[in-house]
KOLFI-16827 format. One line per 5 residues: number of its first residue (from 0); their letters; for each residue z negated, x negated, y negated of N, C-alpha, C, O. Coordinates in Angstrom, 3 decimals. Each point is the difference from the previous one (the first is absolute). Layout:
BEGIN
NUM) A) Z X Y Z X Y Z X Y Z X Y ~ ...
This chain:
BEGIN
0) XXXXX) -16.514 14.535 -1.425 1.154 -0.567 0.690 0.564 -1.214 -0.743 0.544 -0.844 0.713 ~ -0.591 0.596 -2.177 0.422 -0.770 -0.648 -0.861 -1.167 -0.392 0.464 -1.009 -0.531 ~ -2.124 1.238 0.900 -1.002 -0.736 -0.565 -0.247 -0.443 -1.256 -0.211 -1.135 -0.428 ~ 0.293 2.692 -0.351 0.061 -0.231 -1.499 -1.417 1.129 -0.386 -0.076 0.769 -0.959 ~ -0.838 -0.973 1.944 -1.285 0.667 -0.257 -0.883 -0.290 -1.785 -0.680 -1.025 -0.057
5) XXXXX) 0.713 1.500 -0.641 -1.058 -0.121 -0.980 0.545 -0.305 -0.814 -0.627 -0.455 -0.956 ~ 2.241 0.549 0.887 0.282 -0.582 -1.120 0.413 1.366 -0.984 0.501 -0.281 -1.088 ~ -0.727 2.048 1.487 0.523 0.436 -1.173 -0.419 0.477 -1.000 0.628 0.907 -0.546 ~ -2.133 -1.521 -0.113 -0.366 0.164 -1.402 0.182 -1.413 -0.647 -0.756 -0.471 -0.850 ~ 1.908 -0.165 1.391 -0.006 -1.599 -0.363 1.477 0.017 -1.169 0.924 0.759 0.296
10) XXXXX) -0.854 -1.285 -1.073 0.989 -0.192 -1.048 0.804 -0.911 0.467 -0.487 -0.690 0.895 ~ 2.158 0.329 -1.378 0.770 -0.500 1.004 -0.397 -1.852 -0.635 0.443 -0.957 0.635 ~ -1.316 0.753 -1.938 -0.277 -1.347 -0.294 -1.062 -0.180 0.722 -0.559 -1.086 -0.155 ~ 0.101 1.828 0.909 -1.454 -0.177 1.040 -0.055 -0.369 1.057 -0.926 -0.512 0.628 ~ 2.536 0.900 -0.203 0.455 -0.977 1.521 0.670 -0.609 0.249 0.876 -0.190 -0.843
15) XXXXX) -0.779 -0.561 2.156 0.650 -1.400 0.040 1.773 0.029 0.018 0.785 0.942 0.115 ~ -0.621 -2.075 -0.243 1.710 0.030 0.306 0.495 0.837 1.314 0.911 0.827 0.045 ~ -1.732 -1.253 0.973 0.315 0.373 1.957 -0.190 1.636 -0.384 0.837 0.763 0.482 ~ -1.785 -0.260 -1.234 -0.634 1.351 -0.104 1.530 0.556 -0.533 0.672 0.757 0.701 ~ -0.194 -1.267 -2.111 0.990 0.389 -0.609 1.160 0.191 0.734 0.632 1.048 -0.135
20) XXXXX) -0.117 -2.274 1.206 1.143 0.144 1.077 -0.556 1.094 0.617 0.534 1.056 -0.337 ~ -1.453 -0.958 1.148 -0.201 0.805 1.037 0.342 2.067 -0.672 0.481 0.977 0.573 ~ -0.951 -1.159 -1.740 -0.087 1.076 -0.491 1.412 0.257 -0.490 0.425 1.133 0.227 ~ 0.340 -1.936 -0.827 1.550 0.280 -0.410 0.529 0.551 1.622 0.609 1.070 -0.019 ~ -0.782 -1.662 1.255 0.721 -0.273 1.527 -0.570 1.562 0.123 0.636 0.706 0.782
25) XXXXX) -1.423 -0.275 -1.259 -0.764 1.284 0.643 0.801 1.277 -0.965 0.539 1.015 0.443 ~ -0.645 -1.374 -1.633 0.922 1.044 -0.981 1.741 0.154 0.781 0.585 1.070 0.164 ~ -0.161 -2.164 0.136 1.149 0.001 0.495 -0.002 0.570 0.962 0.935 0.793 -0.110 ~ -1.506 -0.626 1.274 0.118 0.552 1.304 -0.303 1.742 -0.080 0.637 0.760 0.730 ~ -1.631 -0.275 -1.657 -0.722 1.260 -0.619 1.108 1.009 0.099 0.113 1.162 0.391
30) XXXXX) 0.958 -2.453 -1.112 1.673 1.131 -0.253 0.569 0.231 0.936 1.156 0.416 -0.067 ~ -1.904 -0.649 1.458 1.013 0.307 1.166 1.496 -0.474 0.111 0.886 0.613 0.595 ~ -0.724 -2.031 -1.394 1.336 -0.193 -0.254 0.361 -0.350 1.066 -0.682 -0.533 0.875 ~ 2.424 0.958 -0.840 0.789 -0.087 1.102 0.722 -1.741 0.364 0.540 -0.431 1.018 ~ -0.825 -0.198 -2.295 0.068 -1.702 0.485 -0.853 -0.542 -1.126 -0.266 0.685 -0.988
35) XXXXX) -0.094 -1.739 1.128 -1.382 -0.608 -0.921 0.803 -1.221 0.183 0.503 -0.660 0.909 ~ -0.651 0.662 -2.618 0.553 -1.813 -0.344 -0.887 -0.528 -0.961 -0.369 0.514 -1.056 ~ -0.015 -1.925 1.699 -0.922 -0.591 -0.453 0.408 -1.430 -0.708 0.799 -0.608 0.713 ~ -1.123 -0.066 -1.885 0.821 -0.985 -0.387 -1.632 -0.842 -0.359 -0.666 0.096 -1.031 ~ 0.350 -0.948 2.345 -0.848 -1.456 0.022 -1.471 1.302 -0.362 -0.758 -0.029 -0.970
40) XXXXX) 0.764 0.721 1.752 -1.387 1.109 -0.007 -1.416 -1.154 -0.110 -0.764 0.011 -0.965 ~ 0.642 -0.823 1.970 -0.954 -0.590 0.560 -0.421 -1.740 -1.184 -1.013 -0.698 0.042 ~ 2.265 0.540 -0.939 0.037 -1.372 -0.526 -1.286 -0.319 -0.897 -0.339 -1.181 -0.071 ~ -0.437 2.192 -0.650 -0.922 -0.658 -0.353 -1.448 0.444 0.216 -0.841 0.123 -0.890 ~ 0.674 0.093 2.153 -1.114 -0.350 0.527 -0.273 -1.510 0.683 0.887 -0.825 0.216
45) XXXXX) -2.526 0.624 0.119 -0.334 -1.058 0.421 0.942 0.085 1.840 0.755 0.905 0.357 ~ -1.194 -2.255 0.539 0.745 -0.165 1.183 -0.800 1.109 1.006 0.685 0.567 0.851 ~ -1.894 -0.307 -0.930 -0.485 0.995 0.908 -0.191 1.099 0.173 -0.153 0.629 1.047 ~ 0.150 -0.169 -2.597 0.359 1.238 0.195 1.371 0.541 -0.070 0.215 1.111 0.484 ~ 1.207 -2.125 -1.318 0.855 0.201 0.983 0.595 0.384 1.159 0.926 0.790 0.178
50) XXXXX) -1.880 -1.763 0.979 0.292 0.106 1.414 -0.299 1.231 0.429 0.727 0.564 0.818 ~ -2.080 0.135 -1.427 -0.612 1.416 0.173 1.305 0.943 -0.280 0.407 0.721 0.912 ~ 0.216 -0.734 -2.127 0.790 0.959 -0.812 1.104 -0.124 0.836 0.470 1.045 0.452 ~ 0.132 -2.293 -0.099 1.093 0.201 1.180 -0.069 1.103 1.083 0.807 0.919 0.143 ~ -1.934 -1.176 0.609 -0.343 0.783 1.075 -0.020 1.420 -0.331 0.562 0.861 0.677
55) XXXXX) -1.360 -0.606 -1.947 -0.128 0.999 -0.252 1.156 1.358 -0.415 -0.065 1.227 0.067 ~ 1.311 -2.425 -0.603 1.354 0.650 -0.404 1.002 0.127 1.383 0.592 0.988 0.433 ~ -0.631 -2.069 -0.037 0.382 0.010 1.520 -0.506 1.217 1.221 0.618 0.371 0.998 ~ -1.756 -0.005 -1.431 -0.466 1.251 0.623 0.290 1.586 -0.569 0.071 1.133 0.478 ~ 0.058 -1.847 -1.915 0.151 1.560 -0.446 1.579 0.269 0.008 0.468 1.048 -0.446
60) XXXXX) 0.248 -1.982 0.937 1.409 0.343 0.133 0.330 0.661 1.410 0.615 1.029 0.277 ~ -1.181 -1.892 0.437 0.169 0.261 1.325 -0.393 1.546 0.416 0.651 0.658 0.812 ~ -1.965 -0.133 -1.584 -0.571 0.893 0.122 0.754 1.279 -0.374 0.322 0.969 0.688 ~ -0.119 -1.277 -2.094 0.855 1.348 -0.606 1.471 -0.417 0.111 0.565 0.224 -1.071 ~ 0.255 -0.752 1.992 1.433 -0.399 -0.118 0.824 -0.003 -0.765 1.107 0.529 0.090
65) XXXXX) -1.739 -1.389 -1.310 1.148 -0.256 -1.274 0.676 -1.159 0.091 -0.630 -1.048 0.143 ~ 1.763 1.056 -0.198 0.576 -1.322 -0.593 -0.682 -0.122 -0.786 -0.697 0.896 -0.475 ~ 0.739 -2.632 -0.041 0.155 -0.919 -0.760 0.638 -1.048 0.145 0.256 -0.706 0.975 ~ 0.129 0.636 -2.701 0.612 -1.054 -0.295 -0.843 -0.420 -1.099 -0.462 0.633 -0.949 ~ 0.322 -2.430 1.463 -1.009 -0.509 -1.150 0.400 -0.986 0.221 0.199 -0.569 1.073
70) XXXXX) 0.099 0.001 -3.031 0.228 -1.482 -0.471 -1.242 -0.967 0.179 -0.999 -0.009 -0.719 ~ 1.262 -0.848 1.873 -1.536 -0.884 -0.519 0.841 -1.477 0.114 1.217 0.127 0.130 ~ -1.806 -1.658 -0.169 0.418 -1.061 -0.059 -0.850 -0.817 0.891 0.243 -1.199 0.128 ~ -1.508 1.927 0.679 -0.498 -0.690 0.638 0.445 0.493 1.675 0.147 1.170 0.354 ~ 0.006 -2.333 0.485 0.713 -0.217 1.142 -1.338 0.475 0.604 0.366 0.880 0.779
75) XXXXX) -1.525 -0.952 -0.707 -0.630 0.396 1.016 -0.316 1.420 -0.523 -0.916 0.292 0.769 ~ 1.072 0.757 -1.556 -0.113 1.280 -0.160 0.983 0.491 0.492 -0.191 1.003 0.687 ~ 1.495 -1.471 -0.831 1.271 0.296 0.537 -0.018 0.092 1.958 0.491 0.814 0.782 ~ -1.082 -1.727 -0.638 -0.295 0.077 1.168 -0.931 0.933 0.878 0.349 0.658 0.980 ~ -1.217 -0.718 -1.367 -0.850 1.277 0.059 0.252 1.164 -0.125 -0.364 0.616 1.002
80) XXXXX) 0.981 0.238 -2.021 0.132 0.593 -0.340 1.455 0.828 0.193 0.198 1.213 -0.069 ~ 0.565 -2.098 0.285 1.591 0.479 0.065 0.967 0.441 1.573 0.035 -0.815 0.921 ~ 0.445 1.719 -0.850 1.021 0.089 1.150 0.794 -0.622 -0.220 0.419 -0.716 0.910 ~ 0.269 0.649 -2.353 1.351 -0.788 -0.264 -0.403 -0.865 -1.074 -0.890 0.100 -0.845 ~ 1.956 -1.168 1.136 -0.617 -0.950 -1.468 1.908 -0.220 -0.659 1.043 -0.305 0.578
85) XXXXX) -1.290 0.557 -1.629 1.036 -0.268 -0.945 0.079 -1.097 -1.016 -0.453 0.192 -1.129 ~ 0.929 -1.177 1.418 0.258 -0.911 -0.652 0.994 0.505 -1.545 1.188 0.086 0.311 ~ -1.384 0.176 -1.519 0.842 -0.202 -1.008 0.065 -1.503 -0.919 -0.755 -0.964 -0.124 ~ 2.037 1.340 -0.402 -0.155 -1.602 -0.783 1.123 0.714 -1.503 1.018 0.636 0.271 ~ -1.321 -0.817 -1.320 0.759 0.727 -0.983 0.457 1.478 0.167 0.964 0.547 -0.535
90) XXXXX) -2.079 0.089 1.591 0.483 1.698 -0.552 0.962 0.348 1.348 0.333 1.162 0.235 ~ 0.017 -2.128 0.500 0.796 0.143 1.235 -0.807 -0.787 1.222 -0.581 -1.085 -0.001 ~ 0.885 2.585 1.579 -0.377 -0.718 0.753 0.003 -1.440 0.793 1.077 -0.205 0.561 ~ -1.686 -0.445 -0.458 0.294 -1.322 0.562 -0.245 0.185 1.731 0.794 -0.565 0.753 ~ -1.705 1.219 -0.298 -0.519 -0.380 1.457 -0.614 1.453 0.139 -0.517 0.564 -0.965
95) XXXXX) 0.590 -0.081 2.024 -0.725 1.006 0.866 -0.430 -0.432 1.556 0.921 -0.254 0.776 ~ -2.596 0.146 -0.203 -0.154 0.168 0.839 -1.792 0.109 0.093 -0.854 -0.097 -0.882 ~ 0.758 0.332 2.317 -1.118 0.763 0.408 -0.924 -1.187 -0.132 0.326 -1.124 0.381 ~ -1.834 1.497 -1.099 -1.257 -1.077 0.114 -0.145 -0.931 0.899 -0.644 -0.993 -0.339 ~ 1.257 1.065 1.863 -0.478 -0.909 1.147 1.128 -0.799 -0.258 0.371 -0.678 0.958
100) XXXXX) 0.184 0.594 -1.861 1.606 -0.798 -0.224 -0.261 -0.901 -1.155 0.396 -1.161 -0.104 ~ -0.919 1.651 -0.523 -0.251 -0.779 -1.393 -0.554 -1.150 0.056 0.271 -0.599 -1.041 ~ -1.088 -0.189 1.913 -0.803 -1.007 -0.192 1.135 -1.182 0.329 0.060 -1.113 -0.522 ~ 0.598 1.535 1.280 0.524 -1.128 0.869 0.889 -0.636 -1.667 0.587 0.573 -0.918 ~ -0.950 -2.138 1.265 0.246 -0.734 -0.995 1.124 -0.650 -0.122 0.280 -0.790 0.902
105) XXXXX) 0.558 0.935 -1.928 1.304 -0.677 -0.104 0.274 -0.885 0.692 1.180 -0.025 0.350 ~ -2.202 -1.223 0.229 0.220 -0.826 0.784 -0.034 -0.229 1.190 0.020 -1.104 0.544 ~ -0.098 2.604 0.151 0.264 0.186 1.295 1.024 0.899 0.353 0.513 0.894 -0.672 ~ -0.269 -1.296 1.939 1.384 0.659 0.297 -0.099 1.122 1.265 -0.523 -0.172 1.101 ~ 0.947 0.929 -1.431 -0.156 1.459 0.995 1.129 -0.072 1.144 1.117 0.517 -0.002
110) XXXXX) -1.643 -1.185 0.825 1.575 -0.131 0.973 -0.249 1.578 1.113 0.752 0.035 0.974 ~ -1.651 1.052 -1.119 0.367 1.204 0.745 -1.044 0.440 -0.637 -1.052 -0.561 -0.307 ~ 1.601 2.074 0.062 -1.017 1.068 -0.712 0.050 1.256 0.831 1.156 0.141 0.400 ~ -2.005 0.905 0.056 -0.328 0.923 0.860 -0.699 0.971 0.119 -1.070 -0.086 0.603 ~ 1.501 1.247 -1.146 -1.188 0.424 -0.672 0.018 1.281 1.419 1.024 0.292 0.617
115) XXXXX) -2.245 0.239 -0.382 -0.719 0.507 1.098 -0.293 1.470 -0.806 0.644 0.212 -1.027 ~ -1.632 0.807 1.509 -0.210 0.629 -0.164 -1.198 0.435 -0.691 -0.281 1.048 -0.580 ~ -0.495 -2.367 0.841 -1.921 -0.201 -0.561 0.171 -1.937 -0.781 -0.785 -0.670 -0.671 ~ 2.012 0.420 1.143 0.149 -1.611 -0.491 1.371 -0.668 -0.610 1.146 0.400 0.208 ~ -1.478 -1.322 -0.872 1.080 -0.691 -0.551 -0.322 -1.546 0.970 -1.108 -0.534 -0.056
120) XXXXX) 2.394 -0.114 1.020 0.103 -0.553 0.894 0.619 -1.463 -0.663 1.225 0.110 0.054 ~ -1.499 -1.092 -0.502 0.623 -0.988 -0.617 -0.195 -1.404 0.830 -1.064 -0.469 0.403 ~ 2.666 -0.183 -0.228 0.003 -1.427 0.151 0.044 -1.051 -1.028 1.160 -0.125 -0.393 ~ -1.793 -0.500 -0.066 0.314 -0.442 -1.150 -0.314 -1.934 0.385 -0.876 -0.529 0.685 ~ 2.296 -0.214 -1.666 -0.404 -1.282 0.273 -0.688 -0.405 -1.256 0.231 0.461 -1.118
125) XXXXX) -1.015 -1.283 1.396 -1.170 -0.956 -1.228 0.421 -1.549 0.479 -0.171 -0.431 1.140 ~ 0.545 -0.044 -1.852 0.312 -1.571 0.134 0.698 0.214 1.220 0.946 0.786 -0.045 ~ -1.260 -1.393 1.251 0.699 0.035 0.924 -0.579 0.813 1.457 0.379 -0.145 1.162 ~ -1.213 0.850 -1.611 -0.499 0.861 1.104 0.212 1.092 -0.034 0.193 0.576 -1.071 ~ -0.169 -0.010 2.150 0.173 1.939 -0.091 -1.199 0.626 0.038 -0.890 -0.370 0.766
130) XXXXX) 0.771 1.297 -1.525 -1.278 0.577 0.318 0.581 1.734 0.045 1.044 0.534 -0.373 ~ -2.260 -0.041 1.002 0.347 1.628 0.771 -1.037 0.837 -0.869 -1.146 0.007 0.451 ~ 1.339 0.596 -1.457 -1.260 0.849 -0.547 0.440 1.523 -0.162 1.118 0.388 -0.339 ~ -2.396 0.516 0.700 0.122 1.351 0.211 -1.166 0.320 -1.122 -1.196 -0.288 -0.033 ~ 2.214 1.139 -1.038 -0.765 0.950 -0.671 -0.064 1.330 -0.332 1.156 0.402 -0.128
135) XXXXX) -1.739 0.240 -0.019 -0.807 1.206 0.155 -0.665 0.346 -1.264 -0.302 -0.715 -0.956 ~ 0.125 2.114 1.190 -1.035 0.296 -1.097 -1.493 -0.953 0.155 -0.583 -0.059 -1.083 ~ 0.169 -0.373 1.737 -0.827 -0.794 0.171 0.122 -1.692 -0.745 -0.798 -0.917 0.193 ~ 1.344 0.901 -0.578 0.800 -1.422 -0.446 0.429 -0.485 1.665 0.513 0.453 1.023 ~ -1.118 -1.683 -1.575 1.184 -1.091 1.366 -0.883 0.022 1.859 0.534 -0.583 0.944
């Protein structure tokens, strides 16, 4: 289930960094813990197996219904990965809101927000045009 076939007569200097995350993410979950906090789990692996380990944590949350809360600094794990995104800045909250919210860039302006039942419903102006975008778990 974890795709950690062959590795257990292997010593922990015998496997890779991704092997080492994957195997810490697997000890943690073992405990049946009732919330799992993770601080930058994924930061030093390479970019692809990253993307793998996302999915893979993203599933095993979903699967066994634990919270988490995890410190990371990268905006597209946050995205992926998060129901809520928490902005801190010195130890205090700065910003709370949902992933389909986060992108929209300081330099646009949200003149109607709408949120649906399967969608987040946005008018937003860019220079001088309006534009209408619907997002979803699907992105846009």
């Amino acid at each position: 289930k974890v795709k950690m076939e062959g590795l257990k007569d292997k010593k922990p200097n015998q496997i890779s960094g991704g092997q080492k995350q994957r195997i810490a993410l697997i000890r943690a979950l073992a405990r049946e813990p009732r919330i799992l906090l993770l601080d930058e789990p994924l930061s030093a692996i390479d970019e692809e197996l990253r993307k793998e380990l996302q999915g893979e944590l993203k599933s095993f949350q979903r699967e066994y219904a634990i919270p988490t809360i995890m410190v990371t600094h990268s905006k597209e794990e946050a995205l992926k990965l998060a129901d809520r995104i928490i902005k801190m800045e010195k130890g205090k909250i700065k910003e709370e809101e949902r992933p389909e919210e986060f992108w929209v860039d300081a330099c646009v302006d949200i003149v109607e927000k709408k949120y649906t039942q399967d969608a987040l419903l946005l008018v937003i102006r860019v220079k001088d045009k309006l534009l209408r975008v619907k997002l979803d778990d699907r992105g846009l």
